[in-house]
SEPATI-861813 format. One line per 3 residues: number of its first residue (from 1); for each residue x, z, y of C-alpha. Coordinates in Angstrom, 2 decimals. Layout:
NUM) X:Z:Y | ...
//
This chain:
1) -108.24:-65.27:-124.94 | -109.31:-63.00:-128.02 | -111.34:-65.27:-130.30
4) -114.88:-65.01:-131.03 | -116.74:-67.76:-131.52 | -117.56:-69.94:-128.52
7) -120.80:-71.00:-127.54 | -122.74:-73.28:-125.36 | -124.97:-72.19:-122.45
10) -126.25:-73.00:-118.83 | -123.82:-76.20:-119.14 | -120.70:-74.03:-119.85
13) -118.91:-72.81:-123.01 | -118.21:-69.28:-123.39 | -116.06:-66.65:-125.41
16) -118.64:-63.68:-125.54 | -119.40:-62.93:-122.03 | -116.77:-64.72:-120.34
19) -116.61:-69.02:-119.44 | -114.04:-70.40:-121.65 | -111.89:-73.90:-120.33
22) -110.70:-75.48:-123.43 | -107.08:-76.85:-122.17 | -104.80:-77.71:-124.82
25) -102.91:-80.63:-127.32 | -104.00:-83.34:-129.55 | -102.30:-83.39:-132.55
28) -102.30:-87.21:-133.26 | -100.36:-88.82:-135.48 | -100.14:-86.05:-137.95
31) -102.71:-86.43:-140.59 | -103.74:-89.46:-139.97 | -100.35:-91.38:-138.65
34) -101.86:-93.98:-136.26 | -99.34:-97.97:-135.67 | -99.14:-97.33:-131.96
37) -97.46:-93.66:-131.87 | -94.87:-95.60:-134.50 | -94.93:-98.43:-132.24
40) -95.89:-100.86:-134.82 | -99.11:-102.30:-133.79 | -99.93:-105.28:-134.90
43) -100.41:-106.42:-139.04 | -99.29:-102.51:-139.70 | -101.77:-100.60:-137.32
46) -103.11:-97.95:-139.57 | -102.58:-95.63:-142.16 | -103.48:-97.47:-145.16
49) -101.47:-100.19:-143.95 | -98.38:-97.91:-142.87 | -98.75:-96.30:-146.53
52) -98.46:-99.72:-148.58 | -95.35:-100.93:-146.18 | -93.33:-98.23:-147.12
55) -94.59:-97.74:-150.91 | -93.78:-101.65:-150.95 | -89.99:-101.29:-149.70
58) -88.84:-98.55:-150.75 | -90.96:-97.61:-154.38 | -94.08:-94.98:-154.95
61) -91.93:-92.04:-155.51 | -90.27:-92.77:-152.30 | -93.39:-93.12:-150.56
64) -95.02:-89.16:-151.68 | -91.97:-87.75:-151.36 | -91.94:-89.41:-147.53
67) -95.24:-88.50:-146.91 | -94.98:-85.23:-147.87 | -91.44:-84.14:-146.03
70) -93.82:-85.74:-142.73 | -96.55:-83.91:-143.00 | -95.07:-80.45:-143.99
73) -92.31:-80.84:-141.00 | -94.75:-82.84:-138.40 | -96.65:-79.67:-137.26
76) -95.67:-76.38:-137.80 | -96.02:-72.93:-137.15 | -93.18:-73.24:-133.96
79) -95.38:-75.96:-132.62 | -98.37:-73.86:-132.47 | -96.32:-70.64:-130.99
82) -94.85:-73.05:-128.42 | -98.40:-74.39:-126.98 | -99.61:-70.56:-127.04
85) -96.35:-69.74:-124.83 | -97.58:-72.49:-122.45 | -100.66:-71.22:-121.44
88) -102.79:-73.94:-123.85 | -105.63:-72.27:-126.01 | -106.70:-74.84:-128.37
91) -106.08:-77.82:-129.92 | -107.64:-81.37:-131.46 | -106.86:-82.11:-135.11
94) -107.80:-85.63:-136.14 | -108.38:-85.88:-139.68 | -108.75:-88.58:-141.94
97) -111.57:-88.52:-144.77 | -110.02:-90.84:-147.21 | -106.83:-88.08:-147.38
100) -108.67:-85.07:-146.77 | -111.77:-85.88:-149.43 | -112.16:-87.02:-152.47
103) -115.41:-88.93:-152.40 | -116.92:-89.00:-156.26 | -120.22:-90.75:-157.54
106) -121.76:-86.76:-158.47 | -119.98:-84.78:-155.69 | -117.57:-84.78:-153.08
109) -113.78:-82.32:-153.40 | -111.68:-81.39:-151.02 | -108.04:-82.86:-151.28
112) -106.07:-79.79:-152.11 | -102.65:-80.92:-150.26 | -104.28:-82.39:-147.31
115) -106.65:-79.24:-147.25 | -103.48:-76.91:-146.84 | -102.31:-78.25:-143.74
118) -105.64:-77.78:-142.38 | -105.56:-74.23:-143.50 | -102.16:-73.53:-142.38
121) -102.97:-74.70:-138.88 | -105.89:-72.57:-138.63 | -104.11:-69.79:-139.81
124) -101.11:-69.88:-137.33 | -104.01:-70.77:-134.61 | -105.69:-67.60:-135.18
127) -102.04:-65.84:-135.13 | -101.64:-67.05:-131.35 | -105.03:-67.31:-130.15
130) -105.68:-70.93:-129.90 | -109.03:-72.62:-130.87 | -108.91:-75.57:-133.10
133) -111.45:-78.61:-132.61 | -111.91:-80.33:-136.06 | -111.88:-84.04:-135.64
136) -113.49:-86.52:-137.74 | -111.38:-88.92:-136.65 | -111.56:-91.50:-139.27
139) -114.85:-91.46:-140.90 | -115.69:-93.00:-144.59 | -116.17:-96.68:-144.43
142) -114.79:-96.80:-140.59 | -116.53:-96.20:-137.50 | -115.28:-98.42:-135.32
145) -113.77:-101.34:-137.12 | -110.07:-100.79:-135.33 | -106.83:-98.97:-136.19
148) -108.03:-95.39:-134.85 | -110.16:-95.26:-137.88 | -107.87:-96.64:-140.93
151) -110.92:-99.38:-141.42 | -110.29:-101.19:-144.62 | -112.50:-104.56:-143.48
154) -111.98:-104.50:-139.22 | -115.64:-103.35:-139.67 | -117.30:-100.33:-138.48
157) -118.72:-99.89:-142.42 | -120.00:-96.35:-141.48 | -123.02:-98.22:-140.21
160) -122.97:-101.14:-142.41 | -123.38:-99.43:-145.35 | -125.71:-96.34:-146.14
163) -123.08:-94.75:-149.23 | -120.53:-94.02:-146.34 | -123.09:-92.19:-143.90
166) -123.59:-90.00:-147.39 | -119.85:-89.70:-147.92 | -119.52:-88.49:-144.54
169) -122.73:-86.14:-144.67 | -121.29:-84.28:-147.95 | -117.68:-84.25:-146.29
172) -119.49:-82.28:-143.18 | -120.93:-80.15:-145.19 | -118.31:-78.85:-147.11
175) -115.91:-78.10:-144.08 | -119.34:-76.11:-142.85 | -119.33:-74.39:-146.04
178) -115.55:-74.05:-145.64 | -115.21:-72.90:-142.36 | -118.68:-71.17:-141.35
181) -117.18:-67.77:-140.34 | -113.98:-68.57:-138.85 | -114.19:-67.74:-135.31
184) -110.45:-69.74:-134.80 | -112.49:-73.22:-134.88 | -113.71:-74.10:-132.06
187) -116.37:-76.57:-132.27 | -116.92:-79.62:-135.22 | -115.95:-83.01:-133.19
190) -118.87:-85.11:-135.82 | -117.36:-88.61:-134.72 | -114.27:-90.03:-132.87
193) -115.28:-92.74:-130.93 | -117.73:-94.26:-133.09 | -118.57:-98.05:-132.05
196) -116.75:-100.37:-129.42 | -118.69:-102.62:-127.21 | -118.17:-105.56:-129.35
199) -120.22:-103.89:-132.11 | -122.83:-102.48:-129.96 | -125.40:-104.02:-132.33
202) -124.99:-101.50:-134.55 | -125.81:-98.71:-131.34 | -128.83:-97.49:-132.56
205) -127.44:-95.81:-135.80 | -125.60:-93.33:-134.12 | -127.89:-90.77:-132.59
208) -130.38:-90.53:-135.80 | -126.59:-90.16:-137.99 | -125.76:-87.53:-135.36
211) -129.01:-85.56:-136.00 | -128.43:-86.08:-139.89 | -125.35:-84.12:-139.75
214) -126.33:-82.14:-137.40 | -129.47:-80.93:-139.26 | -127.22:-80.63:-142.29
217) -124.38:-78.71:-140.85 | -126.84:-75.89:-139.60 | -128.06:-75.27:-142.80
220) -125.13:-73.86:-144.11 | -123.45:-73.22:-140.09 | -125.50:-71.82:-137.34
223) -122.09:-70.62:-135.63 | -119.87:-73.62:-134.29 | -120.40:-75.82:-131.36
226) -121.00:-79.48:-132.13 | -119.14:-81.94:-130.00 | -121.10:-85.41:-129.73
229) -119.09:-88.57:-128.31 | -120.68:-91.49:-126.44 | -119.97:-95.07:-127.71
232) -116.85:-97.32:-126.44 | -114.35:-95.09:-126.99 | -116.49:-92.17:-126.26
235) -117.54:-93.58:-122.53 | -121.21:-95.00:-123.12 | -123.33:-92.02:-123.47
238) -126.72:-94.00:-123.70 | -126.49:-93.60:-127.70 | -127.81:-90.51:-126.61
241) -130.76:-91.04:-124.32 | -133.27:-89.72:-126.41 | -131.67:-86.22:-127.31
244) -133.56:-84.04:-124.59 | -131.85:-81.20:-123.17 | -133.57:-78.90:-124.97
247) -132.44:-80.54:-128.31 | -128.77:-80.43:-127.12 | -129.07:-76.32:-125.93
250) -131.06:-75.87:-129.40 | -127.97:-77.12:-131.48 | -125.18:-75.46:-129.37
253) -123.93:-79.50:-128.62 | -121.03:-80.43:-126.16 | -120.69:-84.39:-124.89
256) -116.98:-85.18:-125.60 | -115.87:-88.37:-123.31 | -112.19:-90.15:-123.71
//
């Protein structure tokens, strides 16, 4: 498939003229290491928690020189070739905002080592042809409370408390600004599964914090396709009962379910 970007119409994505099926890899457990891929769920479930285990037994330097030989040799250029030479055209990178931004009281910065691997995996995308799907996978604050989102508190503080929504607004914005004209990215995936049942009470923040982002991504983006997941693990699309159709085809959205 050469790349241009994709786009969203009569309930199918295309590649200029042509339907485009997005079949491909998630790369989990690369930049943002998740307890159950290590098989150490439990007390040590997430990154934060992975990160002081092994700063605590074997020493700091240990720890950035560990994290950085895993995330250099985790996903590489190979990997990418070898999912081209299957057939696969794109990929899911989950990211984690805590490592990939660095959230200030004035403004928000890119992290510059975290920010090169997303770089480098564009760049060996657009090399072979595959589309990359940028995943917010773990959102400022935490948007579901569990392990998938490297939640400090077991609590889905994206929706608790106003200053994360912000954080995550600004850290939107400046992967729009970032990545506005690169035809290799597929689509901006705003959300990863925001809210399980047993925090449904906090439902009715997610659609008008979709539209935020939304609204502020196209300011600076009017190229990418926004993928929108339901709540529950992306299952329970009610969240989004009052986005009309006509709202959806307007912002070029996809519905992402798990």
């Amino acid at each position: 498939m050469k790349q241009s970007f994709l786009t969203c119409r009569s309930a199918e994505i295309y590649c200029g003229e042509t339907p485009a099926l997005l079949r491909g890899f998630g790369l989990g457990g690369w930049l943002l290491p998740e307890g159950y891929m290590w098989q150490m769920e439990g007390d040590i479930d997430r990154p934060r928690r992975m990160e002081q285990l092994i700063e605590s037994l074997c020493g700091k330097e240990y720890a950035s020189s560990f994290w950085k030989r895993y995330e250099e040799s985790y996903i590489t250029r190979a990997d990418i070739e070898w999912i081209a030479g299957l057939g696969f055209n794109s990929v899911r990178l989950p990211v984690n905002a805590r490592r990939l931004f660095r959230f200030g009281v004035v403004k928000t910065e890119f992290q510059t080592e975290t920010l090169q691997h997303v770089d480098n995996l564009i760049d060996w995308c657009r090399e072979f042809g595959i589309y990359v799907i940028l995943d917010m996978h773990a959102a400022p604050g935490g948007q579901t409370g569990q392990n998938i989102d490297d939640s400090e508190n077991d609590q889905p503080e994206l929706f608790i408390n106003p200053v994360y929504q912000d954080q995550l607004c600004s850290a939107w914005e400046l992967l729009a600004a970032r990545y506005a004209n690169e035809p290799a990215v597929a689509a901006y995936d705003l959300l990863n599964e925001p809210l399980p049942d047993f925090f449904r009470q906090y439902n009715d923040g997610v659609l008008p914090l979709y539209r935020r982002l939304i609204a502020q991504i196209r300011v600076i983006d009017p190229n990418h396709i926004i993928m929108l997941e339901g709540a529950h693990w992306a299952t329970d699309f009610s969240v989004l009962d009052d986005m009309t159709r006509e709202e959806a085809a307007r912002g070029q959205i996809v519905l992402q379910f798990h």
